[in-house]
Every structure is written in C-alpha cells, then in structure tokens.
C-alpha positions as CSV (number, residue, x, y, z in Angstrom):
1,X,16.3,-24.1,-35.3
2,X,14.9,-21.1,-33.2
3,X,17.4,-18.3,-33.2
4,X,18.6,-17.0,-29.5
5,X,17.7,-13.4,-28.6
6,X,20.3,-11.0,-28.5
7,X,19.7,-7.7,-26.9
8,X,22.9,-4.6,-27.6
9,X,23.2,-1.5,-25.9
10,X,25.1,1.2,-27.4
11,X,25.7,4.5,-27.4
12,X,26.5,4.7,-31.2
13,X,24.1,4.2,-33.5
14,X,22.4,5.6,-36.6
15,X,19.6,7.9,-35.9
16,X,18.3,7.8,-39.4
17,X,18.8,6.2,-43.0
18,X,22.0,7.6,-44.7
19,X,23.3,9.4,-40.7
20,X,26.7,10.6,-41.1
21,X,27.2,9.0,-37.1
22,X,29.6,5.9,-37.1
23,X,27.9,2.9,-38.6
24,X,30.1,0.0,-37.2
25,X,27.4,-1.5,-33.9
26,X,24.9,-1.0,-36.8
27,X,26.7,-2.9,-39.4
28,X,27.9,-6.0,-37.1
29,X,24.0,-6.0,-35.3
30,X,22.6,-6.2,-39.0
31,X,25.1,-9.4,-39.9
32,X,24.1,-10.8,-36.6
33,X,20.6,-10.8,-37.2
34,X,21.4,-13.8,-39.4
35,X,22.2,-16.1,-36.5
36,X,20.2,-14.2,-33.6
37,X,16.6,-11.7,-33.0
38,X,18.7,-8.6,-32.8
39,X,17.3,-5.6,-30.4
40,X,18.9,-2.9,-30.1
41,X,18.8,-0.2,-27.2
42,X,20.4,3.3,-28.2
43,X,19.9,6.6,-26.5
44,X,17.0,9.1,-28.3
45,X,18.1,12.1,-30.4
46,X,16.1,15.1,-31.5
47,X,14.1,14.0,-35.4
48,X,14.5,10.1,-34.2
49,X,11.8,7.5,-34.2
50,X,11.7,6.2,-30.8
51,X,11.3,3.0,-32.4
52,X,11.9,1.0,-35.8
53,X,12.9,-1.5,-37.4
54,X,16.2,-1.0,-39.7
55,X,17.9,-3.3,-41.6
56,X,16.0,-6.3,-39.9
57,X,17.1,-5.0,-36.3
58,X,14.3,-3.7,-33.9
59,X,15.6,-0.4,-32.6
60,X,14.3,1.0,-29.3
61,X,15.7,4.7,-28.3
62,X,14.9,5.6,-24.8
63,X,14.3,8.8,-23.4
64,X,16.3,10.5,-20.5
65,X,15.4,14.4,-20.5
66,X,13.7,16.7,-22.4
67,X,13.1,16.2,-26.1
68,X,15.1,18.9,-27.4
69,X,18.1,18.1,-25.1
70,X,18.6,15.0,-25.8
71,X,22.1,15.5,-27.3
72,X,24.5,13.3,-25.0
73,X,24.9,11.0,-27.7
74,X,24.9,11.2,-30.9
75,X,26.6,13.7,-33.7
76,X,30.0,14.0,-32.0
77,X,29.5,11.3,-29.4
78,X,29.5,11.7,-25.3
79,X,32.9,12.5,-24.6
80,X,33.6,15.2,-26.9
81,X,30.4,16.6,-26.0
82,X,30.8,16.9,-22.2
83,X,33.9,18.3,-23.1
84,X,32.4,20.6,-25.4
85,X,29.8,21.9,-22.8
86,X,30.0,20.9,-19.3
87,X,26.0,21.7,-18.6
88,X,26.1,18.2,-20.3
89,X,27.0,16.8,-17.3
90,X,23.6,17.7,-16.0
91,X,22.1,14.9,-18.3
92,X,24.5,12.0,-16.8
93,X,22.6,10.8,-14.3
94,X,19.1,11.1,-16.3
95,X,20.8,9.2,-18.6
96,X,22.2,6.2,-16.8
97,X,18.9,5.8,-14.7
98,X,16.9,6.2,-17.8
99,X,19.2,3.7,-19.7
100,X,18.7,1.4,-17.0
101,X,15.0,1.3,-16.5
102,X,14.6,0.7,-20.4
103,X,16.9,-2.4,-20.2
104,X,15.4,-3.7,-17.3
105,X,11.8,-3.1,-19.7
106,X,13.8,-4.6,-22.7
107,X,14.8,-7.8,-20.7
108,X,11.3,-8.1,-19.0
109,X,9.8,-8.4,-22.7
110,X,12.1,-9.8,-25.0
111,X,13.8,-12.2,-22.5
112,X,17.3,-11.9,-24.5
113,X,19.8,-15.0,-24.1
114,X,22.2,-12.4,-24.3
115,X,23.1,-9.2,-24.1
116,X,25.7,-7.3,-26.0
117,X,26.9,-4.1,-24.3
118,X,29.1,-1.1,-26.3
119,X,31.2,1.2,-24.2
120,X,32.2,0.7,-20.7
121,X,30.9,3.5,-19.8
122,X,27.8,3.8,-19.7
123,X,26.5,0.8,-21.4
124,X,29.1,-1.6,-19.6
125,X,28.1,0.2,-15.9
126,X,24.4,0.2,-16.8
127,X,24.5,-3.8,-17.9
128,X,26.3,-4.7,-15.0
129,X,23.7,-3.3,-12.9
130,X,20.9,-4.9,-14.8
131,X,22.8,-8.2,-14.7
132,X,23.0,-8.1,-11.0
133,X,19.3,-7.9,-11.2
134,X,17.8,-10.1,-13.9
135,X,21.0,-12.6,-14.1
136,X,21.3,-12.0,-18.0
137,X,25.3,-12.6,-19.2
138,X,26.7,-9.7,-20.9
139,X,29.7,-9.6,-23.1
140,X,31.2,-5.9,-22.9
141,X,33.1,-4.5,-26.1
142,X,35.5,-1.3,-25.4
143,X,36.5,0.9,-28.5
144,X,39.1,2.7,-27.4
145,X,37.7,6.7,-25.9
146,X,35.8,4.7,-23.0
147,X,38.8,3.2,-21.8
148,X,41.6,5.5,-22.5
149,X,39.5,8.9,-21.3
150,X,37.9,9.7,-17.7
151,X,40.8,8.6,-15.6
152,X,39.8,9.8,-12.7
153,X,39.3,7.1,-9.3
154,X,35.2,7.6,-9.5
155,X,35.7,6.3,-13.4
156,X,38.0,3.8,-12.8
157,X,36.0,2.4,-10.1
158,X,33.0,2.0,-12.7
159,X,35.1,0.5,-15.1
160,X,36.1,-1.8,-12.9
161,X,33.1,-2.7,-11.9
162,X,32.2,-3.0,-15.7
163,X,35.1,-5.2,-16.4
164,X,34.5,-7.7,-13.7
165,X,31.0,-8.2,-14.3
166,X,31.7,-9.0,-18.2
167,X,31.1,-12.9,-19.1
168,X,33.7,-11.9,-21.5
169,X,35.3,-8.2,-23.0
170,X,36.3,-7.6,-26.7
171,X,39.0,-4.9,-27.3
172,X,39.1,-3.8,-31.0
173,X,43.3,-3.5,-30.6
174,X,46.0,-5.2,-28.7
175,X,47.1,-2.0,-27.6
176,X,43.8,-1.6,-25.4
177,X,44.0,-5.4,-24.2
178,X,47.4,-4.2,-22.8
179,X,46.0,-1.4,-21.0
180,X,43.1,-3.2,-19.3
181,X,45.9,-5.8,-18.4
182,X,48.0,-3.5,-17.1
183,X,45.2,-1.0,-15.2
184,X,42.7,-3.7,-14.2
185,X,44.8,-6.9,-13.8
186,X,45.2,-10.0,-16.5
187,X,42.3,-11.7,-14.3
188,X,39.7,-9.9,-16.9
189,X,39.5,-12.3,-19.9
190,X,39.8,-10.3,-23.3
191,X,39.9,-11.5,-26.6
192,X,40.8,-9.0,-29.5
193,X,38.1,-8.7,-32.4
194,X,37.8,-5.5,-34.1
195,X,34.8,-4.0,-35.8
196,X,35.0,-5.0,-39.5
197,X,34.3,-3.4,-42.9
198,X,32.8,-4.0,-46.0
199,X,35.9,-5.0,-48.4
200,X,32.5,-5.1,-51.8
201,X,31.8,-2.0,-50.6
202,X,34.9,0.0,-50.0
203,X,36.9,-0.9,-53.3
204,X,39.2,0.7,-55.9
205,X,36.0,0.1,-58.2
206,X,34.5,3.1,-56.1
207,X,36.6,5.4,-57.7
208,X,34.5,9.0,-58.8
209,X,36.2,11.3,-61.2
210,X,33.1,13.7,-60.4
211,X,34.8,14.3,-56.9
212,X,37.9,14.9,-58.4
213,X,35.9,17.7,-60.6
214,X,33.8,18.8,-57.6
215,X,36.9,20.0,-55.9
216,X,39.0,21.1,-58.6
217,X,41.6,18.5,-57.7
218,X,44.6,17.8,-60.7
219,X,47.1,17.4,-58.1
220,X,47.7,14.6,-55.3
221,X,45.1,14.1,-53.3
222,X,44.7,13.9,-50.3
223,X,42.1,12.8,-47.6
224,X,41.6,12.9,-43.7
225,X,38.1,11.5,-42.8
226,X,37.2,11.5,-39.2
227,X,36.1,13.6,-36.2
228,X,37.5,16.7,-36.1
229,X,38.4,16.3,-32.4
230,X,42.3,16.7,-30.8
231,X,43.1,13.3,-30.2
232,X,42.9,12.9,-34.1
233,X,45.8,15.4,-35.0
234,X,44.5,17.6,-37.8
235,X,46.5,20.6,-36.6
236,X,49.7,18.6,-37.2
237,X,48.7,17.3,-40.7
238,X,47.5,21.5,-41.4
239,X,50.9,22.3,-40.4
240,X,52.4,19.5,-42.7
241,X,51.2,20.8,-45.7
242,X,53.0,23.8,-46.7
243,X,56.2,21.8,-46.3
244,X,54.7,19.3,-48.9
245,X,53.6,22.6,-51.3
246,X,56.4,23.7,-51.8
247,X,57.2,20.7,-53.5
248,X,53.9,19.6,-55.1
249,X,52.3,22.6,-54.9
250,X,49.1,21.3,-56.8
251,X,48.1,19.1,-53.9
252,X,45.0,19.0,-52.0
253,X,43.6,17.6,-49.1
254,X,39.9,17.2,-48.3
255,X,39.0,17.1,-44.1
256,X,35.6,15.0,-44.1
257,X,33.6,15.3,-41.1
258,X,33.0,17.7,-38.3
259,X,33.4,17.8,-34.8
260,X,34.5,20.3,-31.6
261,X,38.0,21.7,-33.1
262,X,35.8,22.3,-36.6
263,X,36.3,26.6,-36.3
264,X,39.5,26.3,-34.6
265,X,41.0,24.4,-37.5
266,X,39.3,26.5,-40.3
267,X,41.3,29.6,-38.7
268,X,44.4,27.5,-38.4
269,X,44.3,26.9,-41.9
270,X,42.8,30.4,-43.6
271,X,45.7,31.9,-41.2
272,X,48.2,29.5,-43.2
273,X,46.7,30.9,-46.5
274,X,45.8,26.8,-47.4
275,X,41.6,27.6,-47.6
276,X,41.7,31.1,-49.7
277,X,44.7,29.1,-52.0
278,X,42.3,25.9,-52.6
279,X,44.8,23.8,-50.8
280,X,42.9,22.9,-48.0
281,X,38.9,21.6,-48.0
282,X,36.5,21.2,-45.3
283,X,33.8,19.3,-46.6
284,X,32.2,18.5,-43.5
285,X,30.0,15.8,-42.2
286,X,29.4,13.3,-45.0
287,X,26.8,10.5,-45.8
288,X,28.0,6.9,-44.8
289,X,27.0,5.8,-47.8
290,X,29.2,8.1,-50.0
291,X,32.3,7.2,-48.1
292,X,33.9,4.8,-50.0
293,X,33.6,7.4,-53.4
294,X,35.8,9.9,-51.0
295,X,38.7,7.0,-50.2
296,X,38.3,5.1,-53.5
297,X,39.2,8.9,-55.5
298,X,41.7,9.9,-52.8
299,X,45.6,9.1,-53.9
300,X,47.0,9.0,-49.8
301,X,45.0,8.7,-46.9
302,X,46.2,10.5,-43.8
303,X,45.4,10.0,-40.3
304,X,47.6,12.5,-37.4
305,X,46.0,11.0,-34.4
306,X,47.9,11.5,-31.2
307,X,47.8,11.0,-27.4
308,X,46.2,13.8,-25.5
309,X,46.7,14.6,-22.0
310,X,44.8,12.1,-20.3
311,X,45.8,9.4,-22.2
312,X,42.7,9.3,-24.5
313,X,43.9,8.1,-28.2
314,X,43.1,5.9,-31.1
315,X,41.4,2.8,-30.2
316,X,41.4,1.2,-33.4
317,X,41.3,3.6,-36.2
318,X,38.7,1.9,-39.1
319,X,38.9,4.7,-41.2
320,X,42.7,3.4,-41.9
321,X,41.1,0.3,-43.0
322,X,38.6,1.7,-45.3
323,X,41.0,3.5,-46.7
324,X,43.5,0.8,-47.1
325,X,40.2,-1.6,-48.7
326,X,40.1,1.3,-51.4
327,X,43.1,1.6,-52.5
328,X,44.9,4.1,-50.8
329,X,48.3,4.4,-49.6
330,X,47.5,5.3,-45.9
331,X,49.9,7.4,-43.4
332,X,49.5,7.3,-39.4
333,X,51.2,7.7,-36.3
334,X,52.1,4.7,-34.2
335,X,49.8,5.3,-31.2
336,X,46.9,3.6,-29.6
337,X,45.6,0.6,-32.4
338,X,46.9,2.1,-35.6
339,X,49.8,-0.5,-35.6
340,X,47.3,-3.5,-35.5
341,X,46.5,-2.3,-39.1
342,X,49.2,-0.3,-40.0
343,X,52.6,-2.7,-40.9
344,X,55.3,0.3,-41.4
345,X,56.2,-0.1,-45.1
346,X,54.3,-3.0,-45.6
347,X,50.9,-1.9,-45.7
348,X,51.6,1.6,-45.1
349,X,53.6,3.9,-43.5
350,X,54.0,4.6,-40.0
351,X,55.2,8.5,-38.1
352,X,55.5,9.3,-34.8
353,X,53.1,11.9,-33.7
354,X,52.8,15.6,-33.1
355,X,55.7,15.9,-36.0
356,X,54.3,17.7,-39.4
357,X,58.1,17.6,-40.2
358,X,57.6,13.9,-40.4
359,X,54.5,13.8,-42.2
360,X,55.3,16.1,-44.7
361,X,58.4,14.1,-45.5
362,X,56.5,10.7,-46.2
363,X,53.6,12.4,-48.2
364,X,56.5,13.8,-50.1
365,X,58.8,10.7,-50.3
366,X,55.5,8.7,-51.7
367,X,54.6,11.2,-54.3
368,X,58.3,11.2,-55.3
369,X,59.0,7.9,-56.2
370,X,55.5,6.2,-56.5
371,X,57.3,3.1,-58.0
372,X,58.1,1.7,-54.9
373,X,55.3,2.8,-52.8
374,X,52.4,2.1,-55.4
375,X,52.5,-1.8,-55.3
376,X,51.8,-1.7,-51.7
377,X,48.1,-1.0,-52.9
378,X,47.1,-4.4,-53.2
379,X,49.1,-6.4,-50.8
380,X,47.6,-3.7,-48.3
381,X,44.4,-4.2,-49.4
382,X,44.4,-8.2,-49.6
383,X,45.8,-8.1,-45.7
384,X,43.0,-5.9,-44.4
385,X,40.6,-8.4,-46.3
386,X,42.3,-11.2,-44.5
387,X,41.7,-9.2,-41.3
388,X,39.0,-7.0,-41.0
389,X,36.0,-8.1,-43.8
390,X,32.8,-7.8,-41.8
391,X,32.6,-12.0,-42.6
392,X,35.4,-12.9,-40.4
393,X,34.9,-10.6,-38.1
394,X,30.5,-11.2,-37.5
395,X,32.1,-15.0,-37.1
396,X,34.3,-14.4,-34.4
397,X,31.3,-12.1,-32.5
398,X,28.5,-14.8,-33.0
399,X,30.6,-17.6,-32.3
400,X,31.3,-15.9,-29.0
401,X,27.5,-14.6,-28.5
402,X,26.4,-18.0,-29.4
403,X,28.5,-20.0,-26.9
404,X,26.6,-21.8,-24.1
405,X,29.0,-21.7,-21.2
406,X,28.9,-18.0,-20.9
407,X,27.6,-17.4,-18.0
C-alpha cells in the first residue's frame, strides 16, 4: 500500500546529530515515517545543512535573512529570543514570508496529503495562508509558549485565524484545551495528545555512577533539566536550597541546560554561597542523547515552573515525564500541564509556585522518610508508560493524520 505524504512545519527541530535543541517534533516525525513520506520544513541556523535526510525524514531548512543571522529559531527558541534582543523583531517578517514561499515550493513538489503544522505562531499562521492557496488540510499542534505568550489583539487575531483554519488542533495538556476554549470559543475542535517519550530509553537501567563521580555527589541529588528561562522558576528552587542544607547539607543539585536567565542565576546562586560550596552545578546545555544518564542517576527531580506576567507557563512539561520514566521521584508546581502528569502523592508531589518555603519542605520531607515516598518509583513510572510512551502516543497522531474526512 503506497504510504500518504505528510509534510510538518516546525520551528523546533534538531539542527545536527546529538543537538542539545528539544527533540520531541523529531522523535514523533521519525515514528511517523513508518506509516507516511515524512518532510519536514524547519527554519535554517548558522553550521546547518539546508537539506538532509535524518533518521529516514527529508529535512528542508529554509532561508529568511542573512546567513549569520539566522538565529530566530533555534538554541533558546523564538520567544525567549525576541525577548532577549528586540532587533529580532527585525527578522519576523523575513521569516514568515520566507516560511511561506518554501511551503508553497514544498507543496508544489511533494504534493503532501497532509500537512502537519507546530506552533500557532508562526507555523499555524503561515499554513493557514498556504491552505487558503493550495487547499491542503492542516492539523495545527500548540505546545503551550505559543498560546499562552503574545497576548496582545494583533496576536490573538493571528491565532485566531490559525485556529479556525485547523482541520483539527492537538493541545499537549488539558489545561491549554481549556484556554483555547475559553479565549477562542468551544467551536475549535481539540483533542489532547501529548508529545511522548521513549520509556527503553529513559529507564532506571540508565543509571551512571560516573556522573555521580564527575560531580562529586555522596549526598541527595538533585536535578533541574530545562531552559533556563523565568517561566521555569529556577530562582525559586536556588532560594529553596539553603533551607533544605541545613538539614542535608551534603546535597546537590545539577541545572542542565542554558537559556536567557543563565548569568543572572549563576549570581543568584555564587551570592547564596551554593556555587563556591559545591552545592549548586550549572552544567549547561547537554547532548539529547546523554539525558536519560542525568535523570536515571538523579534521586529527585525538580521542576519550579511558574506563571509569568502575561500568562506564559508550562504547556506540558516532558522533562517531568522523563524524569518520572527513570526513576525519579519528581516535584512541580500545579500550573499550566504539570498536573496532567503530575498526580499529588501519587506519582509525585505537587507545590504551588513562587514558594521555596514549600519546596524546600517536600525535598526535605522525601529525603526524611524515603519509606513512604520510595515505592511511588514504579507505580509513577508504569503510569507515565501507560500515558506517554512514544507507541501510544505516534498512534493517536497517525490515526488522526491518516483519517480521510479531514478536510
């Protein structure tokens, strides 16, 4: 049987083997290319091939300004870096025409069944344009930044525009189904699938004593893995941890990745004594691939996010999943999606946010009496199997990609 074409256009997207960029649109297009010709359309960046093929995907990266510029996306992803550096905004509209003329090329030549559009904005705008031209049905997926940031009326009206032109949008959490409900009206038709992960791949069997010995740990451990942006907290979990030193005061806690707030957070935490002490790591970006060592090792994985004015906040939050998969005991705060994954005392525990008192005192309650927190390991794990391996999840997507009535 001949396999449809699917075309995706995202935003996020490895730029080379081993990136330390989010892998997830990567990981589903590679299980899709099973069931479909998978193409995918991503944005160039500086030391990229404009085109390849990886992991059985053909990968096309259009151009939009000048080669050494061409920084929008990628690394710490649009938002945070328009926010970072307003001369950004410069690029915009280079890069929505330029995205839009390499669709239009993309759907001349590889006449896709489908297409497959990340982000609302500007992959959702950008397909909805192209649709109204070529007649191609789209189905839209929203993570969580793209539809809780830009509020403004000129971004709502895009997003509107986005919305209504969808055959179909996925939301990775019920708590941005409820949004778009409440924002846009219950006339869009969602359905809730989120990205998935690898439950062979991140497993307690991943466990590495070498990073234990790399960074001197003897202690609890603990880990934070994500963008070093505000909506994810850190301050609050670097203000936590004296409280939780003075109790255990061989405890560590490793801050993997990088991000906008990177400098302002190593001063927050030399200026709390917790770098020059040992206490606190940044180990920066790291390697998708060695990911699952980090969790796997790690004794408690915590994740501060909060809402920031605006409204932008946790979408989904995968990382707590990963986490979970390995064998962590994993702390959040009940914004945005976290509770989709989080089940307070169930699967993990639960805080409210912008409170280091409150963090402090579950990190400490769980390294206190570990006999009643430990077992949660592998009911915590088997749920988030249940839930979130890539399997079940790539069903759900192709069975929607698949279906002949969208139209």
């Amino acid at each position: 049987m001949n396999k449809k074409n699917l075309l995706i256009v995202t935003s996020t997207f490895p730029r080379w083997k081993n990136d330390t960029d989010p892998p997830f649109v990567f990981e589903l297009a590679r299980r899709l290319t099973g069931v479909f010709n998978v193409t995918v359309l991503t944005p160039n960046y500086p030391g990229a091939l404009p085109n390849e093929n990886m992991g059985g995907i053909n990968v096309h990266r259009f151009r939009y300004f000048l080669k050494s510029y061409e920084k929008l996306a990628g690394s710490e992803g649009i938002l945070p870096t328009l926010k970072r550096n307003k001369l950004y905004y410069l690029l915009v509209p280079f890069f929505i025409l330029a995205e839009l003329l390499a669709l239009l090329q993309l759907i001349r030549k590889n006449k896709p069944d489908i297409i497959h559009a990340h982000w609302i904005l500007p992959q959702g705008f950008v397909t909805s344009l192209a649709r109204k031209i070529t007649g191609v049905p789209f189905v839209l997926t929203t993570h969580g930044a793209d539809i809780y940031g830009l509020q403004g009326q000129f971004a709502s009206t895009l997003k509107r525009y986005a919305l209504r032109n969808a055959s179909i949008v996925t939301v990775v959490s019920k708590n941005i189904q409820k949004f778009i409900e409440e924002k846009f009206g219950k006339q869009i038709l969602t359905e809730v699938i989120s990205m998935g992960v690898d439950s062979t791949l991140f497993h307690p069997d991943k466990f590495d004593p070498d990073i234990r010995k790399q960074y001197d740990i003897e202690g609890p451990f603990f880990l934070y893995v994500g963008r070093l942006s505000e909506k994810k907290g850190v301050n609050y979990l670097l203000q936590a941890m004296p409280m939780v030193l003075e109790h255990f005061p061989d405890s560590k806690l490793l801050i993997v990745g990088t991000g906008e707030l990177k400098q302002e957070l190593r001063n927050q935490a030399e200026s709390s004594n917790l770098i020059k002490t040992g206490r606190v790591v940044f180990v920066g970006a790291v390697p998708n691939n060695e990911l699952p060592s980090y969790f796997a090792s790690a004794d408690i994985f915590i994740g501060p996010s909060v809402v920031v004015a605006g409204g932008d906040t946790e979408g989904f939050g995968l990382t707590f999943v990963e986490a979970a998969m390995s064998g962590c005991i994993v702390v959040g705060t009940s914004v945005g999606g976290i509770s989709d994954i989080i089940k307070d005392g169930e699967t993990g525990f639960l805080v409210p946010e912008k409170n280091p008192q409150t963090i402090a005192e579950a990190l400490i309650r769980i390294l206190k009496d570990p006999s009643k927190t430990y077992p949660m390991k592998n009911h915590a794990r088997e749920k988030m199997i249940q839930q979130f391996d890539w399997q079940a999840i790539t069903d759900r997507y192709a069975g929607i990609l698949k279906d002949n009535t969208i139209k």
